[in-house]
PAGUNU-455476 format. One record per residue (C-alpha): residue in one letter; x, y, z; residue number from 0. Coordinates in pm, whole numbers, plus 50000, padded with zeros to 5 digits. Layout:
REM residues N
<site resn="A" east="X" north="Y" up="Z" resi="NUM"/>
...
***
This chain:
REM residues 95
<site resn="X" east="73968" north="34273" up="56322" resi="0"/>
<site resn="X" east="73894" north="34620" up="56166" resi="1"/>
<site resn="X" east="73830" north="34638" up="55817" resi="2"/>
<site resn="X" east="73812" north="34996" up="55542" resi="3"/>
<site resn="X" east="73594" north="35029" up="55312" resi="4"/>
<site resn="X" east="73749" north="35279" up="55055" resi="5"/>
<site resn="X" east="73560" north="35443" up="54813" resi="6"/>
<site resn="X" east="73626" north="35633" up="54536" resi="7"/>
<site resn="X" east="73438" north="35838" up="54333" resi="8"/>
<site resn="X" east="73405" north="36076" up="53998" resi="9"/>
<site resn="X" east="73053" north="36267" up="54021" resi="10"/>
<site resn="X" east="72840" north="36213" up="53729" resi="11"/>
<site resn="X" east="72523" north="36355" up="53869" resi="12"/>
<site resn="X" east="72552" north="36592" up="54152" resi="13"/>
<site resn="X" east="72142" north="36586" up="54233" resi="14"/>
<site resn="X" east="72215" north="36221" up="54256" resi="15"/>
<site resn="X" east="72490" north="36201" up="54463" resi="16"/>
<site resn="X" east="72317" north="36411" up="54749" resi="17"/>
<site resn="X" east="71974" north="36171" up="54665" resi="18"/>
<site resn="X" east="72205" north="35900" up="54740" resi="19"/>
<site resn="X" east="72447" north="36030" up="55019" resi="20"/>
<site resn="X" east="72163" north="36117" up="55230" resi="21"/>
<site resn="X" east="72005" north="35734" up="55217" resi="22"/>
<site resn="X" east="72345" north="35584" up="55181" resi="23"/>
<site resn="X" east="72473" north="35707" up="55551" resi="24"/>
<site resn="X" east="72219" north="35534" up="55758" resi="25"/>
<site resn="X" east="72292" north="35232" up="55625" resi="26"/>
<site resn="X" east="72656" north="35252" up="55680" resi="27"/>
<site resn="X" east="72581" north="35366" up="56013" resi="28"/>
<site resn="X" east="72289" north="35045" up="56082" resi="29"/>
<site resn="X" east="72558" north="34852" up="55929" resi="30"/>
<site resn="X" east="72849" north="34925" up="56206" resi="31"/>
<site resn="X" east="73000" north="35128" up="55947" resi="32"/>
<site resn="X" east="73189" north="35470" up="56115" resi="33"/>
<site resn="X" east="73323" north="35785" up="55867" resi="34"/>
<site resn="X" east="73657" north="35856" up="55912" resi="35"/>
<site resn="X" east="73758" north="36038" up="55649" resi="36"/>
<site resn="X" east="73595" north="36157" up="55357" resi="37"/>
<site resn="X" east="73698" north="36430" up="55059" resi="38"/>
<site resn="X" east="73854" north="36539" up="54788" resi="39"/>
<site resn="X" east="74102" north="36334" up="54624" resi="40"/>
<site resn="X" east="74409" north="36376" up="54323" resi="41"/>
<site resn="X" east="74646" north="36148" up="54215" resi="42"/>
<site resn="X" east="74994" north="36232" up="54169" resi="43"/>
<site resn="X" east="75100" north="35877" up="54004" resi="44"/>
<site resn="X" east="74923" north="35641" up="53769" resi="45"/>
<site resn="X" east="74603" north="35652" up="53595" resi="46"/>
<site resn="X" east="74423" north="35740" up="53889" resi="47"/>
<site resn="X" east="74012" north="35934" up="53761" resi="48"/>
<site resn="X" east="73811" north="36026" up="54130" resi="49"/>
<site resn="X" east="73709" north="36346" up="54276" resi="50"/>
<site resn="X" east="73635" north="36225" up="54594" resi="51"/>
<site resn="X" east="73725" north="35964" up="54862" resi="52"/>
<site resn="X" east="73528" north="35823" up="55120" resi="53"/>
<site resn="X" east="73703" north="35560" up="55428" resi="54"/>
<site resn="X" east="73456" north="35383" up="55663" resi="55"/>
<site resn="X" east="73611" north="35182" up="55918" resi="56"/>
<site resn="X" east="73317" north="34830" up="55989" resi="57"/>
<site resn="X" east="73435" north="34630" up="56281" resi="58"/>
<site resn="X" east="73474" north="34299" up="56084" resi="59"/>
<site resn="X" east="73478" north="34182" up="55707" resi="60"/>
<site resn="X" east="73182" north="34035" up="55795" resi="61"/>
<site resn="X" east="73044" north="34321" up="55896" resi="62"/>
<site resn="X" east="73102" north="34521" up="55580" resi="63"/>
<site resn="X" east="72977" north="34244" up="55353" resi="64"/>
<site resn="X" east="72694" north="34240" up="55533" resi="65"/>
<site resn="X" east="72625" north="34595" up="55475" resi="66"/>
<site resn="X" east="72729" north="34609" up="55116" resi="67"/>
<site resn="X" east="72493" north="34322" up="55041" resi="68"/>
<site resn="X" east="72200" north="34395" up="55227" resi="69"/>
<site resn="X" east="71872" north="34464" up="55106" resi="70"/>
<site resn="X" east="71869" north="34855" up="55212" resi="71"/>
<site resn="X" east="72179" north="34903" up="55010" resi="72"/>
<site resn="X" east="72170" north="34744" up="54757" resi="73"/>
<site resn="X" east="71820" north="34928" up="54668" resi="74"/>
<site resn="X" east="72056" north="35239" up="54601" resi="75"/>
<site resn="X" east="72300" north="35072" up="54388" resi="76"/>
<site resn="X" east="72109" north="35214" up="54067" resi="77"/>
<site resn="X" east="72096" north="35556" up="54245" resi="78"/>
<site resn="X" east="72503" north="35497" up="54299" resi="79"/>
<site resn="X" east="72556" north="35455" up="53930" resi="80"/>
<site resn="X" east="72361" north="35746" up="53811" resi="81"/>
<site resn="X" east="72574" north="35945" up="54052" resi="82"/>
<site resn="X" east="72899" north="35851" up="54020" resi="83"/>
<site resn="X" east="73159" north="35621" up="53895" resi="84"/>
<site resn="X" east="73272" north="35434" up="54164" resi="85"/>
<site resn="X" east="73534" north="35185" up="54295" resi="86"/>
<site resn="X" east="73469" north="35054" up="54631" resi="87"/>
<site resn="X" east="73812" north="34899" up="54784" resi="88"/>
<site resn="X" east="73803" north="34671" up="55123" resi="89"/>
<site resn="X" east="74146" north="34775" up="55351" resi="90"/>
<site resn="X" east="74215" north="34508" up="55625" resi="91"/>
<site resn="X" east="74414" north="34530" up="55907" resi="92"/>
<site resn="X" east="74719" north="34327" up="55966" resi="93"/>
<site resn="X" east="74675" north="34102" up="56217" resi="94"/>
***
């Protein structure tokens, strides 16, 4: 079953965030991880703080863990950090 990653972000650094965007995608991609959306974002409700939103649709939970915790991304964690605040959100399909 499908699984979303959702991410949201507020830039901190934007020389970061393009440091980190450009390794960040091959791993999604190496991962099973495909873009399906990505941009900006505003809330209209809550306490809601992002600029942007990224969705990446992984064919399995598994999948996605397995991404999020390998080696090759979690070398860019730090590089994350200094760009951005971020909350990373896992979506799963109903069954």
């Amino acid at each position: 079953m499908a699984v979303y990653l959702v991410a949201f972000a507020k830039l901190k650094n934007a020389a970061k965030l393009q440091e980190y965007a450009s390794a960040a995608l091959p791993t999604l991609l190496a991962g099973g991880g495909e873009v399906v959306s990505r941009g900006k974002v505003r809330g209209i409700a809550g306490n809601f703080s992002a600029d942007t939103c990224l969705i990446v649709k992984f064919p399995s939970a598994a999948a996605l863990d397995a991404w999020y915790n390998s080696a090759a991304y979690q070398a860019l964690v730090p590089v994350r950090d200094e760009a951005m605040e971020a909350n990373f959100l896992v979506l799963e399909e109903p069954a």
